[in-house]
N, C-alpha and C positions, 0 to 999 in steps of 0.2 A: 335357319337350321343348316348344320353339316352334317353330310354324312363318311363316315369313314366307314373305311373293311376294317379296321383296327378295333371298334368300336360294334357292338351289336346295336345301340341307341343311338341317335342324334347327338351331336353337340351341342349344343344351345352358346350361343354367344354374347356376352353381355359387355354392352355398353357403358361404365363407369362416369360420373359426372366429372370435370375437371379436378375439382378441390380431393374428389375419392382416388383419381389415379394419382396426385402429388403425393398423397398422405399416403397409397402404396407405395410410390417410388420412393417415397422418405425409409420407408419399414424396409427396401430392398436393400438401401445404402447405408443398412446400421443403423438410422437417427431414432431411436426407439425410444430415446430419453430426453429429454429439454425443458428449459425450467418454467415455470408458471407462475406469476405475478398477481398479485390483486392489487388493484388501484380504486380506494375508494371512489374516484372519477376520473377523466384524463387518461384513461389508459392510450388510447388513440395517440395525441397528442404525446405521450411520451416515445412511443415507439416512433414516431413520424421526426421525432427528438433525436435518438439514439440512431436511425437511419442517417440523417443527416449527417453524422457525424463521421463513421465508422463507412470503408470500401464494402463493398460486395452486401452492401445491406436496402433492405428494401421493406414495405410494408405490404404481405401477400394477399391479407384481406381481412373485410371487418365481417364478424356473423351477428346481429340483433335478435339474441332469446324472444323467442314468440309465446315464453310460457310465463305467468305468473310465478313468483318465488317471493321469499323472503327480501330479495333486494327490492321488489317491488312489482308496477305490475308489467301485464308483457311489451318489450320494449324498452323495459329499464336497464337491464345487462346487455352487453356489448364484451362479446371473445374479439378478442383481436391476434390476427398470426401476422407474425414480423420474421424476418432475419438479417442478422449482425454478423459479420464475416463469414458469413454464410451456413451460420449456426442457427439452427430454428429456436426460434421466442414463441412465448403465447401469453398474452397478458388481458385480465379480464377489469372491466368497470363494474362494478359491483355495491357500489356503497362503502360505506364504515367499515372495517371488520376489524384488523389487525394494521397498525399501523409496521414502514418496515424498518429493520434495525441495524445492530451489526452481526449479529448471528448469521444474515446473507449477504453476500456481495457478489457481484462481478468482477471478477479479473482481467484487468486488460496487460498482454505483455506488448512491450515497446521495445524495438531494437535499438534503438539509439533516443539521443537524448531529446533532441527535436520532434519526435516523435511524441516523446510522454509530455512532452510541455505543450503539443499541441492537443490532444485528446483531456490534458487536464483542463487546461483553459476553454475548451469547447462544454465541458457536465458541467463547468463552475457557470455557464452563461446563464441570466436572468432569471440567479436566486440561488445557487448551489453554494454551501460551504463547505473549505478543508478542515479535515482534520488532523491528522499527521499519520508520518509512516505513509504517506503515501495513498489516505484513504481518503476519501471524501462522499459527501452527501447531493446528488445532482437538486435541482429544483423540485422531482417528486419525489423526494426524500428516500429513492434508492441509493445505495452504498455501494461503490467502486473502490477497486484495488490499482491505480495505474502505475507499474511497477515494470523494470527493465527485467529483460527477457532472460537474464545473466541473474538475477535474485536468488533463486535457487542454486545457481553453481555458486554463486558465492557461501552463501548460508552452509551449504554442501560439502565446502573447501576441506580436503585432507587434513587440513595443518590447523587444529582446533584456535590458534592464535590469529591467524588469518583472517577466518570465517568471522570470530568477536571483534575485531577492529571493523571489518565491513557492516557489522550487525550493531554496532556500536554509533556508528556514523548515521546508519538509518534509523536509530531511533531518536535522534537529535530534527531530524528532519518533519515537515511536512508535506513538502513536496518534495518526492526525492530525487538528488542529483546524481545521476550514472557515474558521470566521471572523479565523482568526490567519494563513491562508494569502491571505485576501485582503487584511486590513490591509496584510502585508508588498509582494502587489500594489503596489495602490495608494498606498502612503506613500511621500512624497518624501526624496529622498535628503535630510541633513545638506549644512550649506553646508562648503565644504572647513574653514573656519577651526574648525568644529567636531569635526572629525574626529580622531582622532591619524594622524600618517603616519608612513613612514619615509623608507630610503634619505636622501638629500642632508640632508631635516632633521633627520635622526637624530645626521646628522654634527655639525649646528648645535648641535643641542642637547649635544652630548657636548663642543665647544669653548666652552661658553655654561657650563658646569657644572665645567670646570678652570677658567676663569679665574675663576669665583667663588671657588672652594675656596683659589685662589691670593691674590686680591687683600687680603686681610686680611694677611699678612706681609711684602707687597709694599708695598704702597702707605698702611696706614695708621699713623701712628705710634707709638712704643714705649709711650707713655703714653695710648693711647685706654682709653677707659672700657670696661668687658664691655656696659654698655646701652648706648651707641654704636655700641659694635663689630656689637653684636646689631641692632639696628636697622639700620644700612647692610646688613646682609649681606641681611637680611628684604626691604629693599626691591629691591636687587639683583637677587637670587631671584624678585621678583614680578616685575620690567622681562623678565626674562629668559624667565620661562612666558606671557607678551605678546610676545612676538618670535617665540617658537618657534611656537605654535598661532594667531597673529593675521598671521603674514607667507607 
């Protein structure tokens, strides 16, 4: 007991268990919210997974439910508290329930490119598969985003042309490459005469390609030579892929 003059009653002091003072210091520093997992088994083991992998990450502790439930009897569930960059997890064993999909994922941003090649090659070890874009499936079939830290400013980009060449290049991709998404940024576009088109010159080109095919029975006469013949049509041909791609 204390006593103060401030106080007509006693203080009473209380003692918090470790895990209850963490779980207030969490609540003092904002972390009010963090995600929660179900792992029909393995939860342990995947946190002890994603530790491994990731700085500042650690397995804080396992709790064993001492009550009978639906997952079974007491001793079946297993809470496990982890943290990954020093962001609090909680993931529980449970059984069956809901397998996970892509409706959830974890984002990981990477500053550079060494960076995301290594955190992908690490969730892809001892069973994980990609998918594209940048997403992938680890071993217990959580779904990750490992994506460059610049994604959003790109996507973001002022200059709507910009942003679609970046966002163009990344969905070609699976694993994505930082340096190949900002090339695509910043590279200028092709001048039109370099480009192929369609529509209107399609049509050009498709009346540019009968009357070539045509003009040799038409227009040259019964006795032209095969190397004559061969050579007009050659140079035809070439006047004609200068009309199409240079007008």
């Amino acid at each position: 007991m204390i006593h103060s003059q401030a106080f007509k009653h006693p203080i009473r002091v209380v003692h918090m268990s470790k895990p209850l003072q963490e779980a207030a210091m969490a609540t003092a520093r904002g972390r009010k919210i963090f995600p929660f997992l179900w792992y029909a088994k393995e939860a342990e083991q995947a946190a002890k997974f994603y530790a491994s992998i990731f700085p500042d990450s650690r397995v804080d502790r396992v709790t064993t439910m001492q009550s009978e439930s639906p997952s079974g009897p007491p001793g079946a569930v297993k809470v496990v508290d982890f943290t990954l960059f020093g962001q609090p997890f909680q993931a529980m064993t449970a059984g069956p329930h809901h397998d996970f999909n892509d409706a959830v994922s974890m984002v990981v941003l990477c500053e550079d490119q060494k960076e995301l090649d290594r955190y992908w090659g690490a969730l892809l070890e001892g069973g994980g598969k990609p998918q594209a874009c940048g997403w992938l499936n680890d071993r217990f079939g959580l779904r990750w985003q490992i994506v460059p830290a610049r994604l959003e400013e790109m996507m973001q980009d002022k200059d709507p042309a910009r942003s679609r060449r970046a966002t163009d290049a990344m969905m070609k991709m699976v694993k994505l490459d930082r340096p190949q998404m900002q090339r695509a940024l910043t590279s200028r576009p092709a001048p039109s005469h370099q480009r192929l088109v369609a529509g209107k010159n399609y049509d050009r080109l498709l009346l540019t390609s009968l009357v070539i095919s045509n003009i040799e029975t038409v227009f040259l006469p019964p006795n032209t030579s095969r190397r004559a013949s061969s050579a007009l049509m050659f140079r035809l041909s070439f006047l004609s892929c200068r009309l199409f791609f240079f007008t």
